[in-house]
C-alpha positions as CSV (number, residue, x, y, z in Angstrom):
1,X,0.0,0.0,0.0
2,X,1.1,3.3,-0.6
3,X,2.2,5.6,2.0
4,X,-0.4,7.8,2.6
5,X,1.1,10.2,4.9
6,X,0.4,13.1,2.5
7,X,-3.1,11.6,1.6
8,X,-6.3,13.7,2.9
9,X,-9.9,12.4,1.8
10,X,-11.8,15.3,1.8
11,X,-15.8,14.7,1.7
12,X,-18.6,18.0,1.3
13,X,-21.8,16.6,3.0
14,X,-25.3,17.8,2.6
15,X,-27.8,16.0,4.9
16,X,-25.9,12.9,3.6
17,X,-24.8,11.2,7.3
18,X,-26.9,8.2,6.2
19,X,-24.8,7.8,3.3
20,X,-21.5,8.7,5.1
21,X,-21.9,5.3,7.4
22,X,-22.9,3.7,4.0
23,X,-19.6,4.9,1.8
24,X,-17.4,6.3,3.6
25,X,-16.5,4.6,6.5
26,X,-15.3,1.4,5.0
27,X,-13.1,3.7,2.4
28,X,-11.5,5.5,5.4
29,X,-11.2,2.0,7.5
30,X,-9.4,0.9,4.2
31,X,-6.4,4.2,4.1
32,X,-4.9,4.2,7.3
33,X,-2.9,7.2,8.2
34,X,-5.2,9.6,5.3
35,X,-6.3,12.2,7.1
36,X,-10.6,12.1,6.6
37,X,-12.5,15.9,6.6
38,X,-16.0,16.0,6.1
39,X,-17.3,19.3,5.4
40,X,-21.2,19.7,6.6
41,X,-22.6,22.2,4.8
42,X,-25.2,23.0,7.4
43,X,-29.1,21.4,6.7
44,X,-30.3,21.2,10.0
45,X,-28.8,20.5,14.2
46,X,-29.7,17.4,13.9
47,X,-28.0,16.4,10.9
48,X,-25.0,18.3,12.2
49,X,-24.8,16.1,15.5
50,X,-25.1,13.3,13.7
51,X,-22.1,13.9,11.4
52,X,-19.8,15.1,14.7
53,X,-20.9,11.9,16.3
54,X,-20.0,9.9,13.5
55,X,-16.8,11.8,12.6
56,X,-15.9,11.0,16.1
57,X,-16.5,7.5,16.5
58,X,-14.5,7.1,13.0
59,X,-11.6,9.7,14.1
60,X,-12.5,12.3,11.1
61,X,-12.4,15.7,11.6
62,X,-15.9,17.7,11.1
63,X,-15.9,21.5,9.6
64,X,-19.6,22.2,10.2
65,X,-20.5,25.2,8.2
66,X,-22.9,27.7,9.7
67,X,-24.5,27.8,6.2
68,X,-24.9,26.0,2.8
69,X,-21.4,26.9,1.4
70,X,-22.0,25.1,-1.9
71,X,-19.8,22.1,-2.9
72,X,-16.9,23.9,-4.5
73,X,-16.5,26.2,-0.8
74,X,-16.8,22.9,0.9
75,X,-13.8,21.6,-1.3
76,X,-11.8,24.7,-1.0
77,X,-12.7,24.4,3.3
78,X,-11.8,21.1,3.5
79,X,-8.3,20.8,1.2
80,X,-7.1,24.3,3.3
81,X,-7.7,22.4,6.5
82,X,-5.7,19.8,5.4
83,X,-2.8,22.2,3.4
84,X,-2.5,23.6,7.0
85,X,-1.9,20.2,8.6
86,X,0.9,18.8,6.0
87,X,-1.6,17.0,3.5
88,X,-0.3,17.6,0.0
89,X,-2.3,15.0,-2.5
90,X,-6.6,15.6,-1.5
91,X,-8.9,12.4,-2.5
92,X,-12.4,14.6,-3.5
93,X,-15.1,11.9,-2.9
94,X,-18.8,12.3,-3.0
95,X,-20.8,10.9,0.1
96,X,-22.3,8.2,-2.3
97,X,-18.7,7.1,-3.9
98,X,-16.6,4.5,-2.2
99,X,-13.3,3.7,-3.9
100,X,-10.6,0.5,-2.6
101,X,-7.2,0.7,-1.3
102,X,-5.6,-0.4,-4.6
103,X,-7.4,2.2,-6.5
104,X,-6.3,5.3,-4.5
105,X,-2.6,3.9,-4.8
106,X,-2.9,3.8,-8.5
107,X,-4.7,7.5,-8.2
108,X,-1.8,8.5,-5.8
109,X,1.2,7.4,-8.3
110,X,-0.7,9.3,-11.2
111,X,-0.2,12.9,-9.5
112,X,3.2,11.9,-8.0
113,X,6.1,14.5,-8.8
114,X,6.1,18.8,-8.9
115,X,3.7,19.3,-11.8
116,X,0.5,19.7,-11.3
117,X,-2.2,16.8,-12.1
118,X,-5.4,15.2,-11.2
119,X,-6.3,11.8,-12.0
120,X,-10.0,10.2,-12.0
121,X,-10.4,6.2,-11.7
122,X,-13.7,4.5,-14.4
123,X,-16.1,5.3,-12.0
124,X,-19.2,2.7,-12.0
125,X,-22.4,3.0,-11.0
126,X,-24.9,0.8,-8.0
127,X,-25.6,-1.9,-11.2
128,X,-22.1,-2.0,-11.8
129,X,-22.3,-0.4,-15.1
130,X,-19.7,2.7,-15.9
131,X,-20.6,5.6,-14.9
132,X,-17.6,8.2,-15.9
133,X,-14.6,6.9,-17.7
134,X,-13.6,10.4,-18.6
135,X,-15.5,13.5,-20.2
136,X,-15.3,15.8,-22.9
137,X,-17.1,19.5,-22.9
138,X,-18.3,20.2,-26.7
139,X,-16.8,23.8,-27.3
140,X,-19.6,24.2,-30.2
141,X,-22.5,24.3,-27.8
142,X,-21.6,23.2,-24.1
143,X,-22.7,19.6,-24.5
144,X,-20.9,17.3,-21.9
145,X,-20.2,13.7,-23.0
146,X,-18.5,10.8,-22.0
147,X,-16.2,8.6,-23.2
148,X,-18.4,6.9,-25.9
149,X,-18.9,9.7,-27.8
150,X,-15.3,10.6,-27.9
151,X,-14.3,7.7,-29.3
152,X,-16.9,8.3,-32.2
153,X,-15.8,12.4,-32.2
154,X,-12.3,11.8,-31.9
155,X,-11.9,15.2,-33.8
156,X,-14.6,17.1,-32.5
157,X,-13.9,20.6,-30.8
158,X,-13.6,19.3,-27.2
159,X,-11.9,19.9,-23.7
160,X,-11.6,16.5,-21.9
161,X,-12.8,16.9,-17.8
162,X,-12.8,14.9,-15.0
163,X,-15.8,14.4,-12.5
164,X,-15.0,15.5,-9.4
165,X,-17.0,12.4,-7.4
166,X,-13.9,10.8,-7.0
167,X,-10.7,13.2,-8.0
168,X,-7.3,13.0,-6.9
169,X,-5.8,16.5,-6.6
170,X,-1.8,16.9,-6.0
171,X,-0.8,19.9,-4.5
172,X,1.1,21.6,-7.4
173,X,-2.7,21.7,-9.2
174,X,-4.5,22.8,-5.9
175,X,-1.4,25.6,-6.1
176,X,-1.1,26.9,-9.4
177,X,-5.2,27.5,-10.0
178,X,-6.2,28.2,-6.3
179,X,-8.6,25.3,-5.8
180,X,-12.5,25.3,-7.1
181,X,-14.3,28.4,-8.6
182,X,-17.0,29.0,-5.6
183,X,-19.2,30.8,-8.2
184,X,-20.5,28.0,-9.7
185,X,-22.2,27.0,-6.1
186,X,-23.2,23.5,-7.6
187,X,-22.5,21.5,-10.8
188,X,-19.5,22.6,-13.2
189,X,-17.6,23.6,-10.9
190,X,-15.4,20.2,-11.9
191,X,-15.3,21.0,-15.4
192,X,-14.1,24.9,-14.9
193,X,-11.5,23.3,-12.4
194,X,-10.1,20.7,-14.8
195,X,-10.1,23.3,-17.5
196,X,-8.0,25.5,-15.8
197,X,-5.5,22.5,-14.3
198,X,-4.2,21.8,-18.1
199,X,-4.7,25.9,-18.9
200,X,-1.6,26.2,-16.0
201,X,0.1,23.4,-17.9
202,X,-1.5,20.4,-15.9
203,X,-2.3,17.0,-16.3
204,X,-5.5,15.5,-16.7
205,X,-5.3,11.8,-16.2
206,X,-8.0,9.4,-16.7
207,X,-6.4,6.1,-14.9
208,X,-8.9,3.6,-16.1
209,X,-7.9,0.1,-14.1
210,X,-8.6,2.0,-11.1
211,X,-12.0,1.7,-10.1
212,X,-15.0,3.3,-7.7
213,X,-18.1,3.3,-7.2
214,X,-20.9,6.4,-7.1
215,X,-24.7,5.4,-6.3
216,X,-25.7,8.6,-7.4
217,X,-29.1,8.4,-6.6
218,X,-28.6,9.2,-2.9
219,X,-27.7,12.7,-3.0
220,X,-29.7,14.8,-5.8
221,X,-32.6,12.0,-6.4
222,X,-36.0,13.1,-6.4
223,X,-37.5,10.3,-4.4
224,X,-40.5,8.0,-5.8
225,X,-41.5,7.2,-9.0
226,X,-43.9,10.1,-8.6
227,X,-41.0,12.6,-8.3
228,X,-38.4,14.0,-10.7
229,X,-35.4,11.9,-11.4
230,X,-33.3,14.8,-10.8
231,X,-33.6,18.1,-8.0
232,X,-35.1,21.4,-8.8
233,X,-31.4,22.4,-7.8
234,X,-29.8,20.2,-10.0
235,X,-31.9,21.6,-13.0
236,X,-31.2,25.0,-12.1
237,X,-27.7,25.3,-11.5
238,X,-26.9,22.8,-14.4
239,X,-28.7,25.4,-17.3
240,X,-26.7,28.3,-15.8
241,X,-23.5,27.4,-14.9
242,X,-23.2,26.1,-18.5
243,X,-23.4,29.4,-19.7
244,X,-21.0,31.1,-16.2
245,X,-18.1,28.4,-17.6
246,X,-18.2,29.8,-21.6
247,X,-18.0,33.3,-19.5
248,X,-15.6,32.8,-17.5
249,X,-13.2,30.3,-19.4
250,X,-13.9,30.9,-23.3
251,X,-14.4,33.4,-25.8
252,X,-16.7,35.8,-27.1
253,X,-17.6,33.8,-30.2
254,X,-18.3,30.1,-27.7
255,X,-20.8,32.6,-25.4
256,X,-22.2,33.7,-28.6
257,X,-22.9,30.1,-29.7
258,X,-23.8,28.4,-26.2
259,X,-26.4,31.3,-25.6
260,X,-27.8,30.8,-29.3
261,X,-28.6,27.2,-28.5
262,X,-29.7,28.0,-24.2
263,X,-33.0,26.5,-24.7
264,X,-31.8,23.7,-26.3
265,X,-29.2,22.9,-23.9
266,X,-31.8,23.4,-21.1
267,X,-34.4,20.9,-22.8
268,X,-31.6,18.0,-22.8
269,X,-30.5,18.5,-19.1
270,X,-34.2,18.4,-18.2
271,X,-34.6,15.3,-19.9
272,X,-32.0,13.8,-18.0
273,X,-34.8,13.2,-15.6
274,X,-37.3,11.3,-17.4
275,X,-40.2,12.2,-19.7
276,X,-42.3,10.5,-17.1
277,X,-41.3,14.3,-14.5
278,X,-43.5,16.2,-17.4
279,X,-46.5,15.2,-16.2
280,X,-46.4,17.0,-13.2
281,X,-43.5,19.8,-14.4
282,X,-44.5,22.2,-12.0
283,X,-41.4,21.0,-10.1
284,X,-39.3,20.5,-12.9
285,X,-39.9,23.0,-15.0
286,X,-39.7,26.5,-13.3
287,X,-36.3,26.1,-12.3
288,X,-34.8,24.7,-15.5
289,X,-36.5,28.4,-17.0
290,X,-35.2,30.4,-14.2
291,X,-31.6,28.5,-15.0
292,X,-31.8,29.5,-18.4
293,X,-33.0,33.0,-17.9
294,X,-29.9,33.4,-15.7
295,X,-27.4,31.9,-17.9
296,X,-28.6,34.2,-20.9
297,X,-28.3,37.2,-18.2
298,X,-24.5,36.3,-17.4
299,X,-23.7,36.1,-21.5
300,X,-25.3,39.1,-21.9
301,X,-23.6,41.0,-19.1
302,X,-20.1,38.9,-20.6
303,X,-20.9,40.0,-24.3
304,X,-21.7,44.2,-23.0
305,X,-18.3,44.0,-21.3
């Protein structure tokens, strides 16, 4: 096993303590010596005392948060907690993602050395079938894809990502681009980050016979069959952060043809949910509008200045 001295697993919870007992502490049983920091990005007391409780019976240190930070401030909180204690490679993992010794080793010896780097394992989902094996952003119109689709667009205009559900960060990446963009508040923010890693001259590495696995469901499910397949929140900050990325991170012309096909783009991440959401859409659709009205606001406000 790797030493895993420098190794901190950092963890941004969201009245997730239920899935914390599930995921994470048989990951953390399985690196001894990683230091383990869940941030609780505050839901309620009671969620809070259950996630100090737990954090001490397992010997992790809790960062309760007096507020929702958002996930990329709970990153940037948690990897700064461990900076200050000695940690220098950061394990991002999603309360509903477990990942084995073996893998982080092989995630560990793809960020080792002074450059910076990240390095994702072919993440699976609860049925066992992959999940992320590496992503590409579309720079024609802000589609995100996975790996299938690049191997039949091999020379497509694309920008390859890495989801941050399970990420290994070394500290040369964390350094040179300052950790996650907070602006994004929820969604993207992995894709703006692994953009600007290979923008400072990083490494994006996709190490495939590493493994994990992220039941996504648990943490931005809608519930019954009745309910969406995805959040209101997911909907919403999906359509605008699309567009707060091609302002941020791309040019003129890109903001010009995202915002040309906004309603488009927001009709496919809706459908990620389900047809069967549209019968009752009063839940579904008001925020995908209200994240597409936004996301048209920040290109125009991108395209006056």
């Amino acid at each position: 096993m790797t030493d895993l001295a420098s190794l901190s697993v950092i963890v941004v919870n969201y009245g997730s303590s239920a899935l914390l007992e599930q995921n994470l502490v048989a990951t953390a049983a399985a690196l001894p010596g990683a230091e383990v920091i869940v941030v609780d990005n505050r839901t309620t007391a009671q969620e809070a005392d259950l996630v100090t409780a737990l954090a001490e019976r397992e010997g992790w240190r809790a960062l309760l948060q007096a507020e929702n930070l958002g996930f990329g401030a709970g990153v940037n909180a948690g990897v700064e907690a461990a900076r200050a204690g000695g940690r220098t490679r950061h394990l991002l993992l999603n309360p509903d993602a477990r990942i084995d010794a073996s893998s982080v080793s092989l995630l560990l010896n793809a960020v080792v050395g002074d450059a910076p780097a990240i390095a994702a394992p072919t993440v699976l989902d609860g049925a066992g079938r992959v999940w992320s094996a590496g992503s590409a952003l579309d720079l024609s119109d802000g589609s995100t894809h996975g790996a299938a689709w690049i191997a039949r667009n091999p020379h497509a205009p694309m920008r390859r990502w890495l989801t941050a559900a399970v990420l290994m960060v070394n500290e040369a990446a964390w350094a040179r681009t300052r950790g996650f963009d907070e602006d994004y508040f929820l969604y993207w923010e992995d894709v703006d980050f692994s953009l600007r890693v290979e923008d400072a001259g990083g490494a994006l590495r996709l190490v495939a016979e590493a493994t994990a696995v992220h039941d996504e469901g648990g943490t931005h499910g809608g519930g019954d069959a009745s309910e969406p397949a995805k959040s209101p929140t997911y909907y919403y900050f999906n359509i605008r952060n699309r567009m707060l990325l091609a302002a941020k991170l791309l040019d003129a012309d890109a903001v010009r043809r995202w915002d040309a096909c906004a309603t488009a783009a927001a009709w496919q991440i809706l459908l990620r949910g389900g047809r069967r959401q549209l019968m009752r859409p009063w839940r579904a659709i008001p925020p995908a509008w209200r994240g597409r009205r936004d996301g048209r606001r920040i290109a125009r406000a991108q395209r006056s200045s």
